[in-house]
C-alpha positions in Angstrom: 111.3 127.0 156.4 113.3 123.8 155.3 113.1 122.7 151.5 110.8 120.1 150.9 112.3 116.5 150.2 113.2 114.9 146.7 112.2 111.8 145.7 113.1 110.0 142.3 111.3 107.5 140.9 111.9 105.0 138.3 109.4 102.5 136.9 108.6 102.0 133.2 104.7 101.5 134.5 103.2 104.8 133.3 100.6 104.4 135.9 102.5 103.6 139.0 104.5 106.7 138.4 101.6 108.8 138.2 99.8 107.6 141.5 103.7 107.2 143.2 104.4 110.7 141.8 100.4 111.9 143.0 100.2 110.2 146.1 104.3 112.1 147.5 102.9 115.5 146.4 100.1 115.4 148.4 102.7 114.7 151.4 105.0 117.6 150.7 107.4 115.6 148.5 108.6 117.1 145.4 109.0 114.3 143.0 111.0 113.3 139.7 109.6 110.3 137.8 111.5 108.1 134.9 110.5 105.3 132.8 114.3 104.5 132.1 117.5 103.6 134.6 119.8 105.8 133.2 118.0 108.9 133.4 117.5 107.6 137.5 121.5 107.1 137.6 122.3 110.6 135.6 120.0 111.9 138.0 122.2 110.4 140.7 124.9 110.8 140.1 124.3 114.9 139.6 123.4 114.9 143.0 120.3 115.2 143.0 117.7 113.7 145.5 116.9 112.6 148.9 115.4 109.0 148.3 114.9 106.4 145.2 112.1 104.3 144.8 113.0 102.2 141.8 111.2 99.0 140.1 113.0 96.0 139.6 112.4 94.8 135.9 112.8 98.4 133.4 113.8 98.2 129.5 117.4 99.3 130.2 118.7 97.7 133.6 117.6 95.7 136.3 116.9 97.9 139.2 118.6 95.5 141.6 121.9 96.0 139.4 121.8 99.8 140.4 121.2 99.8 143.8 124.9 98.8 144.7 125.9 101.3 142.4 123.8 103.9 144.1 125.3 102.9 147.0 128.8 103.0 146.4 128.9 106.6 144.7 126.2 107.9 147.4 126.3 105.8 150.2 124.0 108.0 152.0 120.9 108.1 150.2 118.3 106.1 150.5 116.8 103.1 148.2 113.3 101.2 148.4 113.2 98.8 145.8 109.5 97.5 144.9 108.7 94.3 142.6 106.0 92.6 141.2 108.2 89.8 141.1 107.0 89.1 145.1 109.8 86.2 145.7 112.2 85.2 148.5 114.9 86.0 146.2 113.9 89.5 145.3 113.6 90.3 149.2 116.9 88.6 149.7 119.1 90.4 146.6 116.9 93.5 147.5 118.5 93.8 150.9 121.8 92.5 150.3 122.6 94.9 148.0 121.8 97.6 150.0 118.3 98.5 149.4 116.5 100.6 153.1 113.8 98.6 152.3 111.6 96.4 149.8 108.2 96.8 148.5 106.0 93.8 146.9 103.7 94.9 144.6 100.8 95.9 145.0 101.3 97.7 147.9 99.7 100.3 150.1 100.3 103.8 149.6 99.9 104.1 153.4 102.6 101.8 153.7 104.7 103.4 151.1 104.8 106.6 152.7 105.5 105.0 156.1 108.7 103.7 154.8 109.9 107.0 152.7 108.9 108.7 156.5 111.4 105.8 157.8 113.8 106.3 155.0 113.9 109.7 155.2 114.4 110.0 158.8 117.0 106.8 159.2 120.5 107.9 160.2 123.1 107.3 157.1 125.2 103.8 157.4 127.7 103.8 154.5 128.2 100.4 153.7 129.2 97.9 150.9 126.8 95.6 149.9 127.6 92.2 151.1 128.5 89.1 149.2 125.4 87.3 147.8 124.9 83.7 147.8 123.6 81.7 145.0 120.0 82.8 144.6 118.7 79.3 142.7 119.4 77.2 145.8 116.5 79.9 147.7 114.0 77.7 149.9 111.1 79.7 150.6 108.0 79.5 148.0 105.2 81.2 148.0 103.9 85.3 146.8 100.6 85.4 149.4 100.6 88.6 151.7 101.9 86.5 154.6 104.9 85.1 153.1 105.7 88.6 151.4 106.2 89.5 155.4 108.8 86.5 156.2 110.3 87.3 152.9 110.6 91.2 154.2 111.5 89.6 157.7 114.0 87.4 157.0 115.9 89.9 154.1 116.1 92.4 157.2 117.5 90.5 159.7 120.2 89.0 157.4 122.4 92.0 158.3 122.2 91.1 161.5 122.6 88.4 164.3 119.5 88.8 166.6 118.2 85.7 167.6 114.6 84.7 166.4 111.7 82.3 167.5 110.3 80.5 164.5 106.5 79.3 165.8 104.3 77.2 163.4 102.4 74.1 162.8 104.3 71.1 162.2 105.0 70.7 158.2 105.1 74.6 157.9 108.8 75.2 157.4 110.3 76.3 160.5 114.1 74.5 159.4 113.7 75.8 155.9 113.6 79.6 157.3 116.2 78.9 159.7 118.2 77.6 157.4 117.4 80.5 155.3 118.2 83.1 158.1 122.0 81.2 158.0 122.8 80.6 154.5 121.9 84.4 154.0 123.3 86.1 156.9 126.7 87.3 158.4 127.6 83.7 159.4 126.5 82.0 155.8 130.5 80.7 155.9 130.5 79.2 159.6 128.6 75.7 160.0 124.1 75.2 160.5 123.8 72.9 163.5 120.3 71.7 164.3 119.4 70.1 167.4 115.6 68.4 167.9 114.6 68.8 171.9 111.7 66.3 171.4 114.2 63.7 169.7 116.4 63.4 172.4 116.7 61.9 176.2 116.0 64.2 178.7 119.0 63.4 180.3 121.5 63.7 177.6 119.7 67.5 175.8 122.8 69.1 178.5 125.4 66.6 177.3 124.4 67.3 173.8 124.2 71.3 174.0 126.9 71.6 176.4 129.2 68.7 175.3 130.8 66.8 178.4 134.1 66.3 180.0 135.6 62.5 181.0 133.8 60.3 183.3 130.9 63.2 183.8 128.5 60.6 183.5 128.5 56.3 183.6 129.0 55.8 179.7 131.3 59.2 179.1 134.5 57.4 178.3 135.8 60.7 176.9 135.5 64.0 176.3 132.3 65.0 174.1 132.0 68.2 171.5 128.7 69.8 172.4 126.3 71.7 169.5 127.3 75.3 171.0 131.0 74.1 170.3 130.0 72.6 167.2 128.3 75.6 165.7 131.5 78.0 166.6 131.2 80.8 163.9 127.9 79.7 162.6 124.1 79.4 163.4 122.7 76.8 166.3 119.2 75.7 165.3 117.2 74.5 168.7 114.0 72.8 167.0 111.2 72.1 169.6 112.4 74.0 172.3 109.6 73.9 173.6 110.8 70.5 174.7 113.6 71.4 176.6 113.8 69.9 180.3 113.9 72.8 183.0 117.6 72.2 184.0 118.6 72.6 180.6 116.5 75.8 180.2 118.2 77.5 182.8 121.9 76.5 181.4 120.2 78.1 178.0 119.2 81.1 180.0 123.0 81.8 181.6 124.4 81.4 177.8 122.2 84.2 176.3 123.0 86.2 179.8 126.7 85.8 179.9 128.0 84.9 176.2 129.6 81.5 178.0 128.8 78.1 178.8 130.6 75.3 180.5 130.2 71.5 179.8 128.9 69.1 181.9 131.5 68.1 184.6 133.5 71.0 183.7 134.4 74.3 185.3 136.0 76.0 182.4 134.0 78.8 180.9 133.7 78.7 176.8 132.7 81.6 174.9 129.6 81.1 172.7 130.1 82.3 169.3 127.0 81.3 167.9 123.7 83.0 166.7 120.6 81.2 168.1 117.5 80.7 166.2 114.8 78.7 168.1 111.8 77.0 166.7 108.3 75.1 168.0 105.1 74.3 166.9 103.7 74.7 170.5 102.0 77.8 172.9 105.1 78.9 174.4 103.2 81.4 176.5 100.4 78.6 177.8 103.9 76.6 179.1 104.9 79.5 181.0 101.5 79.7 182.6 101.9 75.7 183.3 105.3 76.1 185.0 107.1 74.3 182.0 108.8 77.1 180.2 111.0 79.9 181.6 109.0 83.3 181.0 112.4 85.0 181.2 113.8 82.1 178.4 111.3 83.0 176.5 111.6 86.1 176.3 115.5 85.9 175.4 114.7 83.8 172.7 111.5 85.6 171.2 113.9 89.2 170.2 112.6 88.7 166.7 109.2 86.2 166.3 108.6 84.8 162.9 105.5 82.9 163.0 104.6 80.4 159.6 101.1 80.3 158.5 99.6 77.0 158.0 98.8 76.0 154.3 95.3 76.8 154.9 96.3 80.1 155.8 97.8 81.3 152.6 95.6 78.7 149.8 96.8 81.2 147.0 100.3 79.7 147.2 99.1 76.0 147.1 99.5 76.1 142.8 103.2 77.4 143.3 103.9 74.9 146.0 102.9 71.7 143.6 104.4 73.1 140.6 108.1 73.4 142.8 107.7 70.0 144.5 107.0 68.8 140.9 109.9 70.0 139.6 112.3 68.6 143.3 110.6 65.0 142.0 111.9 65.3 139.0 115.2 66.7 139.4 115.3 64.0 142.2 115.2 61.3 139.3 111.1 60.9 139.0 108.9 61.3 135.7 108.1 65.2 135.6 104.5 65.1 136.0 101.9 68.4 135.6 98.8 68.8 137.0 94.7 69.3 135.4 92.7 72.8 136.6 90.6 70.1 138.6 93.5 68.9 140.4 94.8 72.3 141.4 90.9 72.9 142.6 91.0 69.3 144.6 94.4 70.6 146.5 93.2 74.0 147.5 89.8 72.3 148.5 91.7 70.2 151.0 92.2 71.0 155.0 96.1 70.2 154.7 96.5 69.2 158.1 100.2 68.0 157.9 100.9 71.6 155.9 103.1 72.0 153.1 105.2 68.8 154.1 101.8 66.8 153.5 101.5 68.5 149.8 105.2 67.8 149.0 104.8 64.0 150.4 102.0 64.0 147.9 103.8 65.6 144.7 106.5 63.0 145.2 103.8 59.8 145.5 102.0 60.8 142.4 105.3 61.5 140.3 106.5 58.0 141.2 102.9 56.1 141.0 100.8 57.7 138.3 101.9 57.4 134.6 99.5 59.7 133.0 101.7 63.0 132.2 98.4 64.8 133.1 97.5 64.4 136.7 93.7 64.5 137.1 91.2 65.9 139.8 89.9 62.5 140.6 93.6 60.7 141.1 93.6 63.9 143.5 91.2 63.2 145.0 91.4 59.4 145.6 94.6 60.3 146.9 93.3 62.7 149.4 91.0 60.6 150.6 92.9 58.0 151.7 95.3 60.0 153.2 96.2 59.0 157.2 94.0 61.6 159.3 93.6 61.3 163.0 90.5 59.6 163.8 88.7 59.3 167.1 87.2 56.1 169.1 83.9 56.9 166.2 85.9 56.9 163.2 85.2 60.0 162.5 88.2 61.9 161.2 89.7 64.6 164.3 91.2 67.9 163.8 94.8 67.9 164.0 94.8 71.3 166.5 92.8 72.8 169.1 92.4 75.8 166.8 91.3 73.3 164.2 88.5 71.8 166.6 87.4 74.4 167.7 87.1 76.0 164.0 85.3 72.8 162.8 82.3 73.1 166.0 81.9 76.9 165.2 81.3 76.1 161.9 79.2 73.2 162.7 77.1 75.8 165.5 76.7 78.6 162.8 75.9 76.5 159.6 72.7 74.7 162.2 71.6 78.7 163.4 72.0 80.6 160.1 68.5 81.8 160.0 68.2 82.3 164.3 71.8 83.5 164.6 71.8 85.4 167.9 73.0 89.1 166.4 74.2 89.8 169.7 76.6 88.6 172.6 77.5 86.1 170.7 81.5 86.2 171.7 80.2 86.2 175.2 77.9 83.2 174.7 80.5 81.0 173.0 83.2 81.8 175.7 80.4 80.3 178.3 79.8 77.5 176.2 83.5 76.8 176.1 84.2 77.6 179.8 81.7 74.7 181.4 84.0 71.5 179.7 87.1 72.9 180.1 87.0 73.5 184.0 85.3 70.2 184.1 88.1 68.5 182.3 90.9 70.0 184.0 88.7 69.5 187.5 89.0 65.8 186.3 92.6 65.7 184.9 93.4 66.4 188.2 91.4 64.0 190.4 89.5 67.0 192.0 92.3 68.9 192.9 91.2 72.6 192.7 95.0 73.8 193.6 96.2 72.0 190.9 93.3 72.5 188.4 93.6 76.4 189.3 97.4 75.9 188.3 96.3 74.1 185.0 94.3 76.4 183.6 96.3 79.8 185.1 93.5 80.8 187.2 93.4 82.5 191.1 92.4 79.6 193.2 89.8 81.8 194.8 88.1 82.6 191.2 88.3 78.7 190.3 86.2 78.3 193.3 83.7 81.0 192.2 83.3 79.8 188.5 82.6 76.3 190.1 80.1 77.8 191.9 78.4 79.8 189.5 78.4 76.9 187.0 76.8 74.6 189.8 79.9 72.0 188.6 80.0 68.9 190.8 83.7 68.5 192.9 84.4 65.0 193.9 88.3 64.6 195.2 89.9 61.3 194.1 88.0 60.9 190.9 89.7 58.1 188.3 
């Protein structure tokens, strides 16, 4: 019968070691608990255990400082760092100095154990921790459970050079974490090219990607770099890829295939030597139904998916956002301004439509215009309220998504049926409700066109035809 496991723990909270040390035995583990670092690294270096779990902040030593040291005297054993200090830079040192895995606290047991199980069972890669970059110059803000995951996310695939699909909402940091995957990662010393699909003539995105050769084009008087050439040894950012034309697409999707590309008017291969990170704030998948976006593309591109809450997705971090944007205005030259409880209250009670990019814009304005050190709810407010929404033909101010719209009706249905809300079929019902308009919009969009409505909306002709049917919907061909 094999021994059972070791596991040594070091945290100076009393109580986490207990339910730590509580929660293992119950599992099979036998466990050895500290308050201090240097009992953890006698214990060490004697030999003795299978994994470490250690906090970061104890009396004697950062618990960061020792997991290099762990790892260069016993390369093979395991370390899972957790912190209550749930930053990007924790994730990021955690990681780089060779921690299996980090742990924001709280945490789940459940969880826990899952990643000792991992731990445990993960083959051994000696290894010396890499180089670190400068941790002040860290970009991501933010301790709510979501961004906890992209700091876990992006500290794991640092070591590495998958490529990743960033999706989000406009204003949500998509450049930020791509940035962050670069300046953190095996290729930190090569160059960050970006490249925006949606800013650029369809006509040139090949010329600009691919760079051209002499006379490939009228106007191509010479030979032209492209980004892939540009980014040699680095990291190539495609923003809105979504964007992309369909010819250039398929020159994307040879590149990821074969590791080469050629430029335009060329017919010598170049290697690529770059890792790809792609970005968009549109339904990738709903493109591929439409015919715009190569399923097999995508799915070269989506190896690792990130996806960026929107700021009304994670509310918690709003305080931390203004208080760093504060401090950017400042350092940036403008009065250093703070901001009232009420004010806080006004930011979190907003929709934040254009995400944190709106809330920064906002922090900057109020640092330059208000003079009062103090920032009150009300100047909040005012501010807020004149703030540029999208308005429809009404005046009345429209939702910036489809999610968002149809978030806003729901609402709107279940605040008007509190007292008679139907306590069953509802899903069902509101699907109907939904179904009527949209095959009557797309009917229309296409002038009556059931082939093409059919393709529209990713539906078997033949079903089309019997949902028109069964919601009596009136076909005219050639409508305007």
């Amino acid at each position: 019968m094999n021994e059972p496991r070791t596991i040594l723990i070091a945290d100076d909270d009393r109580a986490i070691r207990t339910v730590l040390s509580q929660a293992l035995a119950r599992s099979g583990y036998q466990v050895r608990a500290t308050s201090s670092a240097a009992t953890l690294w006698r214990w060490v270096e004697d030999g003795e255990g299978d994994l470490v779990i250690t906090d970061v902040v104890m009396p004697d030593e950062n618990g960061l400082d020792l997991v290099p040291r762990i790892r260069r005297v016993r390369p093979e054993l395991r370390v899972v760092v957790m912190s209550a200090q749930s930053t990007f830079a924790t994730a990021v040192k955690a990681t780089q100095r060779g921690a299996f895995e980090y742990l924001p606290k709280p945490f789940d047991l459940k969880e826990l154990l899952g990643v000792v199980e991992r731990a445990l069972a993960a083959p051994a890669e000696p290894s010396a921790p890499a180089e670190e970059p400068e941790a002040e110059r860290l970009p991501l803000v933010g301790r709510s459970a979501a961004m906890q995951e992209i700091y876990r996310t992006v500290a794991r695939l640092t070591t590495t050079d998958l490529t990743v699909m960033i999706t989000g909402e406009s204003g949500t940091g998509k450049e930020l974490v791509a940035r962050a995957l670069h300046d953190y990662g095996k290729r930190r010393s090569g160059p960050f090219v970006a490249i925006n699909m949606a800013a650029i003539p369809r006509e040139l995105i090949e010329a600009e990607l691919f760079g051209h050769e002499r006379g490939a084009f009228t106007g191509a008087l010479n030979r032209g770099i492209g980004r892939f050439e540009q980014a040699a040894g680095g990291t190539l950012f495609l923003d809105e890829i979504g964007d992309m034309p369909p010819e250039a697409q398929t020159r994307l999707l040879r590149v990821l295939q074969e590791g080469e590309f050629t430029t335009v008017g060329g017919r010598q291969a170049i290697k690529a030597n770059v890792r790809i990170v792609a970005a968009t704030h549109r339904d990738l998948r709903q493109l591929i139904r439409q015919g715009l976006f190569r399923e097999d593309l995508f799915y070269r591109l989506n190896v690792v998916p990130i996806r960026l809450p929107p700021l009304r997705e994670r509310i918690e971090d709003i305080p931390l956002l203004a208080r760093h944007f504060l401090d950017r205005a400042r350092a940036s030259g403008l009065p250093g301004k703070q901001l009232s409880p009420e004010a806080m209250e006004a930011l979190k009670a907003h929709a934040w439509p254009g995400n944190a990019r709106e809330l920064e814009n906002l922090m900057r304005r109020m640092a330059a215009l208000y003079p009062q050190e103090v920032i009150g709810g009300d100047a909040v407010a005012a501010e807020l309220a004149e703030a540029v929404q999208p308005t429809g033909p009404d005046g009345q101010v429209q939702p910036a998504t489809l999610e968002q719209a149809v978030e806003r009706h729901l609402q709107v249905f279940m605040a008007a049926h509190r007292d008679g809300m139907p306590i069953r079929d509802l899903y069902d019902r509101v699907l109907a409700e939904v179904e009527r308009p949209l095959l009557r919009l797309a009917l229309g969009a296409t002038r009556g066109n059931q082939i093409k409505a059919a393709a529209m909306l990713g539906l078997n002709r033949n079903t089309l035809r019997k949902k028109i049917r069964e919601l009596e919907l009136p076909v005219v061909r050639g409508l305007s």
